[in-house]
N, C-alpha and C positions, 0 to 999 in steps of 0.2 A: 315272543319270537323264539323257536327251534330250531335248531339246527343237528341235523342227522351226526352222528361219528364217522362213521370213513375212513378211511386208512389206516386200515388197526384198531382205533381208539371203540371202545368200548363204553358207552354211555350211559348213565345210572338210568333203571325204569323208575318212571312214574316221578322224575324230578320237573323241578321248574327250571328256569331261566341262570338263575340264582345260580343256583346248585349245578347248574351244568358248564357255567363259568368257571365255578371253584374247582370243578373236574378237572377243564382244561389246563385251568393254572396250574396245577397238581403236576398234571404229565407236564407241559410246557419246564416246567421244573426240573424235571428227569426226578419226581418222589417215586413214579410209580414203574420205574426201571424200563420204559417204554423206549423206543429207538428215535435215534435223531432227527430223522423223518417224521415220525407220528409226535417228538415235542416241535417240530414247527409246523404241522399240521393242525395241533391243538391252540398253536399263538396265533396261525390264522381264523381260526374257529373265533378268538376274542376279540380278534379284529370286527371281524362283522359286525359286531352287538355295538359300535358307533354308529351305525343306521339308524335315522332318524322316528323309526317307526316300533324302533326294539321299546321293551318293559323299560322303566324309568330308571327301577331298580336295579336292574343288568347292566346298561349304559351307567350307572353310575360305579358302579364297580370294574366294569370295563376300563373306563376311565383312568381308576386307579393299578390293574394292572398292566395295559400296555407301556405305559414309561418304565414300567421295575423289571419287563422282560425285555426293553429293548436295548441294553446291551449284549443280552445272550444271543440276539438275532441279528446283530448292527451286520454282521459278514453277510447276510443274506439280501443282494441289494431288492429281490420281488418285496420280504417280509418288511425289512427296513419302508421302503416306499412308502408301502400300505402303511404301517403303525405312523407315517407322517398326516397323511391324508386322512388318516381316523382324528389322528389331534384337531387338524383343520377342521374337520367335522366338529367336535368339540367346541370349539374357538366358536363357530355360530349356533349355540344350542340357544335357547330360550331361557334357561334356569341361568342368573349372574352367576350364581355358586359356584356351578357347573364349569363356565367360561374359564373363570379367574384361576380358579385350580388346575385347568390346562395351562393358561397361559405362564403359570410358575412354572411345569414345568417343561417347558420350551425350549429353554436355554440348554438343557440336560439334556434332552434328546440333540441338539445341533452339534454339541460336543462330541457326543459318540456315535452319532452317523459317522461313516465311513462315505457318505455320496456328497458330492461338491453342491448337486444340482439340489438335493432333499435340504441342506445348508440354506442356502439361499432363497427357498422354497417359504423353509421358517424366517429367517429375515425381510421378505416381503410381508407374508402374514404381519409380522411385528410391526412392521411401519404403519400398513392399514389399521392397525388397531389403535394407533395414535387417534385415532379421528375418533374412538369412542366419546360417550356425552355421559359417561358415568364416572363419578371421581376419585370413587373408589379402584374400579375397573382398569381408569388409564395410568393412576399412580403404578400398578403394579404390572402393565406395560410396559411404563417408562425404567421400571427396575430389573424387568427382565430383558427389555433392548438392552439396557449398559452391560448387563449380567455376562449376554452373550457376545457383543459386540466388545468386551475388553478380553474375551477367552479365543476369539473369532473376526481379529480384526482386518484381516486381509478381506475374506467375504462379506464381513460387514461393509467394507468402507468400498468396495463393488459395488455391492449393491444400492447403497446409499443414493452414490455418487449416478450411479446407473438411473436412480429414480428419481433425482434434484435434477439429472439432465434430460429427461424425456418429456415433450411435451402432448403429451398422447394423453397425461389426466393432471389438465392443471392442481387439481385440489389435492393431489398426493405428488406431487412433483413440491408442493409448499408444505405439506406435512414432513417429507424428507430434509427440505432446504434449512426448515426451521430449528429442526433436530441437530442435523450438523454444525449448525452455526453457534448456537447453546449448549448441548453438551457433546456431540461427537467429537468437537475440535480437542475436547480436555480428554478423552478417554482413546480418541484414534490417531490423534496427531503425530506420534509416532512411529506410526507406522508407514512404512514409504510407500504403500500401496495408497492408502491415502492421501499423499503429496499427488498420485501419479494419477489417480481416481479424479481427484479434482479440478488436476491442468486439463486432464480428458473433458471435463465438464465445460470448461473455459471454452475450449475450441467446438462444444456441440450446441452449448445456450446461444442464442438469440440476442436475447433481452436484455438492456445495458442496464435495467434495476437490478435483477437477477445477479448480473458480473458485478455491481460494485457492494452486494451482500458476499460472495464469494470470495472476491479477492482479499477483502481486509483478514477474512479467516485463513488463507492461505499464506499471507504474508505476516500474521503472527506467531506462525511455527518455530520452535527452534530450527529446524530442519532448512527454513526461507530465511535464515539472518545473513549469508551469505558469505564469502570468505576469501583470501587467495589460492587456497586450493581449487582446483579442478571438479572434484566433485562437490562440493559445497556451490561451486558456479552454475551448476550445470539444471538443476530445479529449476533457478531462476530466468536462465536461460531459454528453458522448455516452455516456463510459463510466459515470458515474452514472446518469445516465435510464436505461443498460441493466438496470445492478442495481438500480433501484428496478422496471421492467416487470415485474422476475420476481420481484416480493415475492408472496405468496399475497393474494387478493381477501378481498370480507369474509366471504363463503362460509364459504369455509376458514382465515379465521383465529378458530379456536377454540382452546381448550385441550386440547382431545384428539386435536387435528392435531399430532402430533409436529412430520412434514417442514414446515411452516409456523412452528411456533416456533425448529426448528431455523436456519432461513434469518433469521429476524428476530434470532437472536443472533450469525447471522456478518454479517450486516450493520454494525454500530457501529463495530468493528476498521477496514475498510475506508471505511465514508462518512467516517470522521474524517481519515484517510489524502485522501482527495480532497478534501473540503472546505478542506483548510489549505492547498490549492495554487490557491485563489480560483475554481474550480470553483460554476457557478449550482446552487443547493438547491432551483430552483422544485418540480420536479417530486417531488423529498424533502418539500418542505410541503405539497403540496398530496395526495400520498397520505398523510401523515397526518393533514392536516385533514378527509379524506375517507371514510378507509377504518380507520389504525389507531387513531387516537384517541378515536374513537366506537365502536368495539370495547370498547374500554376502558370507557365512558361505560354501554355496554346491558349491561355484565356478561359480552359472550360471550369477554371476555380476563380472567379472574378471578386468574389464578396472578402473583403478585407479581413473578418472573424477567421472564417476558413483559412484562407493564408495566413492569418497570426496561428492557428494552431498547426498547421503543419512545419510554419520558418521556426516554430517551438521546439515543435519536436526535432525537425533539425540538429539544431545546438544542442539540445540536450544528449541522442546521438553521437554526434562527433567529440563533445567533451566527455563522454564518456571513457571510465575505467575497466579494460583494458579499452586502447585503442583499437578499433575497427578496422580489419582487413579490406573493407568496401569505401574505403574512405576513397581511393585512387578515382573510381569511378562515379563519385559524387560529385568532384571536384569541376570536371567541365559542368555539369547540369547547374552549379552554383555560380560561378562565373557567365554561363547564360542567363542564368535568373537577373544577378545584379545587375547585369547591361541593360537585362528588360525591364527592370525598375526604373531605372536612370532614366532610360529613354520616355517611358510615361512620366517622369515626373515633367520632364522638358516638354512633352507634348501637351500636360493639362496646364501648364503652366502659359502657355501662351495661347491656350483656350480660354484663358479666365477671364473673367469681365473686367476685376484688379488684380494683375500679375503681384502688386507690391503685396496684398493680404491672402495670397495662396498661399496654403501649409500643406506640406506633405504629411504621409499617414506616418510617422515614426513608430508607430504599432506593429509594421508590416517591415519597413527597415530596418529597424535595430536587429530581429533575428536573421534579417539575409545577410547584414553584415557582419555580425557573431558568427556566423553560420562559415562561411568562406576562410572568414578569417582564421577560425578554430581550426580548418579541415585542411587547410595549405600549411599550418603549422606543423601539426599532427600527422601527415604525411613524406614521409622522407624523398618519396621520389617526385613533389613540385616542390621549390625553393619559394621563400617568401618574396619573391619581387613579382613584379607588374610587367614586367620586359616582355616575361614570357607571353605574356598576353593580353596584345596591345589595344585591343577595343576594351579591356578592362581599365586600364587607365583614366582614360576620359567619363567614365561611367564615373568610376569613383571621385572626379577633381567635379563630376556635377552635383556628386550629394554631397564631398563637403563643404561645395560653395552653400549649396541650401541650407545645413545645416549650419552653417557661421551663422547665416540671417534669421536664421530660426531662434537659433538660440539667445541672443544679444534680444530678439524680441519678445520670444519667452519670458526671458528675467524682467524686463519691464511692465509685461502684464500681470506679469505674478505678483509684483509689489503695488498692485490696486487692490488687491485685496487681503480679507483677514486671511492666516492662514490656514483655521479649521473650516473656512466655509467650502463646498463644492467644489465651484469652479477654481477654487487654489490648487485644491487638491488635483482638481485634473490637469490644469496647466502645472503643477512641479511632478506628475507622471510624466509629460510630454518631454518635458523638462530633462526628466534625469535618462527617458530613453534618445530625447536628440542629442545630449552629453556623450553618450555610449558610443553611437555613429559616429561624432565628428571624431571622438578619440580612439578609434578603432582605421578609420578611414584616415587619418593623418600618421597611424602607426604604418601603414598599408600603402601609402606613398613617398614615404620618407627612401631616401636611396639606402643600398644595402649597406654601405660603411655605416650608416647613419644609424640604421634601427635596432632596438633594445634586442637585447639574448632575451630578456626576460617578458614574457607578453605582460599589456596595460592589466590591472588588479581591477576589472569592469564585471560588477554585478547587476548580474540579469535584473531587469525591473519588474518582471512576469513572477520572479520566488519572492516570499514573504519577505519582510525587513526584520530581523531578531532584533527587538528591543533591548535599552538595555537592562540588567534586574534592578529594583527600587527600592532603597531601603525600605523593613518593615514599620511601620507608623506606631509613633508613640517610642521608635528606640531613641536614643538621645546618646553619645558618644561624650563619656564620664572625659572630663579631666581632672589633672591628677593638682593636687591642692598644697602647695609647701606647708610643711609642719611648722617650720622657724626659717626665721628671716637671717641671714649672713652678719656678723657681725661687720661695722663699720671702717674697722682697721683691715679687714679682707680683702682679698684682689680677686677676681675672677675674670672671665674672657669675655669679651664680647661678640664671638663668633666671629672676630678675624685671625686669633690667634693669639692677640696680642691683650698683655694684662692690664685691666684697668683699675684703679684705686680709687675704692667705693668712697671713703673719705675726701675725695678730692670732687670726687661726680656728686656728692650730697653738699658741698658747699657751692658748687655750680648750679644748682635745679634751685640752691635757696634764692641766690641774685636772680635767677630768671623771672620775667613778667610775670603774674598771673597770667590763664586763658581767658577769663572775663575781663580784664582791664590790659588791651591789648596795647602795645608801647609803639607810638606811634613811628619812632624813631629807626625801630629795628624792622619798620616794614618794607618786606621785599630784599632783605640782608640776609638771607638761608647759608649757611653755608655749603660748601659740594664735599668740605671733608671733614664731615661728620659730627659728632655733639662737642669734640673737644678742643671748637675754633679754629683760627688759622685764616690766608688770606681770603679774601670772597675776589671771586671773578666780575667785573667790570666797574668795582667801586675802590677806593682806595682804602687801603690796607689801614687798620687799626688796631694800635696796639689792647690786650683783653687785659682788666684789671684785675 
């Protein structure tokens, strides 16, 4: 392949390929005193020889000079471009040699480009090449992504993030995901573009596998540990609002919306995970003051699961740290909810074939009454009474009646059985969430002289139970061994303060019984003060010799 000179440059006769390269280089140099025009005419001249059709031998020398002139050229965005798109060229030749020796270097040209977009260009290339099947090839992939992505980590973690979130080519949307999760998190996680990359990802994926690969990596940042400051709140913050945007509307939160219930049970897991890192709930309360609580309220969330994970989220919500600005506006919806439990329970209750063995769901109660009761607490402008509102009242004096009968019959079923089998297990869940209700609902009726400042110490039954730690096996807890025994003329205390005369107690222990030949006479004669006699209570007094 030839190529003409042009523009001034002056072309050796009768050379090869080779040789007309090493020209170029020459001028491109400024050796040959030529003008700054004609050395970037002569770097385009090198550019071309990455055409797939050029001498083998040109292309390979090509190769090695476009990265050594391309910072003499980086201010040139035409020359720049090009020497990128010649690497890329490279990046698919046929010779491995060839490939791998661009791909080194890679990282060097993304550095000194001056172009955001020629940046970004190289870090797509990089990711695609992830997918190589050579192991030599992707090892030095993987060294030239960190390479650049720890020199470049704002456009790295763009782009990344850009390509874990687009669902346009699954198989490199999993080459990226995978990347970030194994080593981006250690070399980008610093970077607050990456914090801001990822939440962006949150609110564009779909996929609830996808969000729960994502999330664990965003919330083991130092950047996500959370804090009382404002900015430290305010990440976590973002990344909530994002998973609550992508709850389902009220449209589609029905019961025969699978993918909508499904996202409402991976939510809990995670809002409780963000919320214990002092992360705002506004937006968590105010979709369920809006959207999933009145779901609930018209009947179009009917299936008990569904309402357990939304009365979930609830409580977890309003006991939230800080307290929620939307909490005012929850508070009627949750006061309607409760009436409407109540009144089903009374309506299946005397639909039932035996009123006396109908059990209500305490699955579904224990968070609506957490739930009320947290959010009239935690609100300054409703007072904790019932007065205010008096269809609440009655609601409440129905579920703690149920709940008395509940639970009195709980503890009696439970002691049928062992305690590790199943169904123990499940009646002392039942158990410990209808405990929660009646002592929440009897704090909630009590008149206002009457009720505690302090709210009841009621742990959710839905969070783990911390066990407690066990000693390690095999330790044994030394005691300590007397050296010598006190002499006999010695007095010491007996732990009431007062001294006793070891001399007078060892000719006491001599008269006493044996433990084998037990005296039949001193049976049932104990006395109540202590080893050194005196009278005995209900027998008459004798004197001790």
């Amino acid at each position: 392949m030839s190529t003409g000179a042009g523009n001034g440059l002056t072309a050796p006769e009768g050379g090869d390929d080779v040789q007309l390269i090493y020209y170029y280089y020459e001028v491109a140099r400024g050796l040959t005193g030529a003008t700054a025009d004609d050395a970037a005419a002569a770097y385009s001249r090198i550019l071309k020889f990455s055409a797939s059709n050029a001498d083998k031998n040109a292309r390979t020398l090509a190769n090695s000079f476009i990265p050594d002139l391309f910072a003499t050229f980086a201010d040139r965005q035409d020359l720049s471009s090009q020497a990128v798109e010649s690497m890329i060229d490279f990046c698919e030749d046929e010779d491995a040699k060839l490939r791998m020796g661009t791909i080194k270097r890679l990282p060097d040209i993304a550095v000194r480009s001056q172009s955001d977009s020629d940046k970004e260009l190289i870090f797509d290339i990089l990711i695609q090449l992830l997918q190589s099947q050579v192991p030599a090839e992707l090892q030095i992939v993987r060294v030239s992504l960190e390479k650049a992505a720890a020199q470049l980590p704002s456009v790295a973690s763009r782009q990344l993030w850009a390509m874990a979130a687009s669902n346009a080519e699954p198989v490199l949307q999993e080459v990226a995901l995978s990347w970030i999760t194994s080593t981006g998190k250690t070399i980008l996680g610093s970077a607050p573009e990456f914090v801001a990359g990822g939440i962006t990802a949150v609110k564009n994926i779909s996929g609830i596998s996808l969000l729960g690969r994502i999330l664990p990596t965003l919330l083991a940042l130092k950047s996500m540990r959370g804090g009382d400051d404002d900015s430290s709140k305010q990440p976590l913050t973002d990344l909530l609002d994002a998973l609550v945007a992508k709850a389902p509307e009220a449209s589609a939160l029905v019961d025969s919306n699978e993918r909508s219930q499904e996202y409402i049970a991976f939510l809990p897991k995670w809002v409780v995970n963000i919320l214990g890192r002092h992360a705002s709930s506004n937006s968590l309360i105010k979709y369920l003051a809006t959207t999933a609580v009145p779901a609930i309220i018209n009947g179009t969330i009917s299936d008990p699961k569904g309402q357990t994970h939304i009365l979930r989220l609830s409580v977890e919500g309003c006991a939230s740290v800080p307290a929620s600005t939307e909490i005012d506006i929850f508070i009627p919806k949750l006061k309607d909810l409760t009436i409407t439990l109540a009144r089903q329970i009374e309506s299946d209750k005397k639909s039932a074939t035996n009123p006396d063995e109908f059990e209500c769901n305490w699955a579904v109660l224990e968070p609506a009454v957490l739930a009320i009761y947290i959010a009239i607490r935690r609100a300054r402008s409703y007072p904790i009474s019932t007065d205010s509102s008096p269809d609440l009242t009655p609601a409440l004096r129905t579920i703690c009646f149920e709940a008395q009968l509940a639970l009195s019959n709980l503890r009696k079923r439970l002691s049928q059985f062992k305690p590790e089998s199943e169904e123990a297990i499940k009646l002392e869940k039942a158990r410990w969430q209808c405990n929660n209700v009646l002592e929440v609902v009897r704090e909630m009726l009590k008149l206002p002289a009457l009720r505690a400042k302090v709210p009841p110490q009621v742990k959710f039954s839905w969070r783990p139970r911390v066990a407690a730690p066990t000693p390690a096996a095999g330790v044994i807890k030394k005691q300590k061994i007397p050296t010598a025994q006190p002499s006999p003329s010695e007095s010491q205390s007996n732990g009431s303060g007062k001294k006793v005369n070891l001399k007078r107690r060892a000719s006491e222990l001599a008269r006493a019984p044996s433990p084998r030949t037990p005296d039949k006479k001193a049976k049932g004669a104990v006395s109540d003060t202590g080893a050194r006699g005196g009278k005995k209570r209900g027998v008459v007094g004798r004197k001790r010799k």
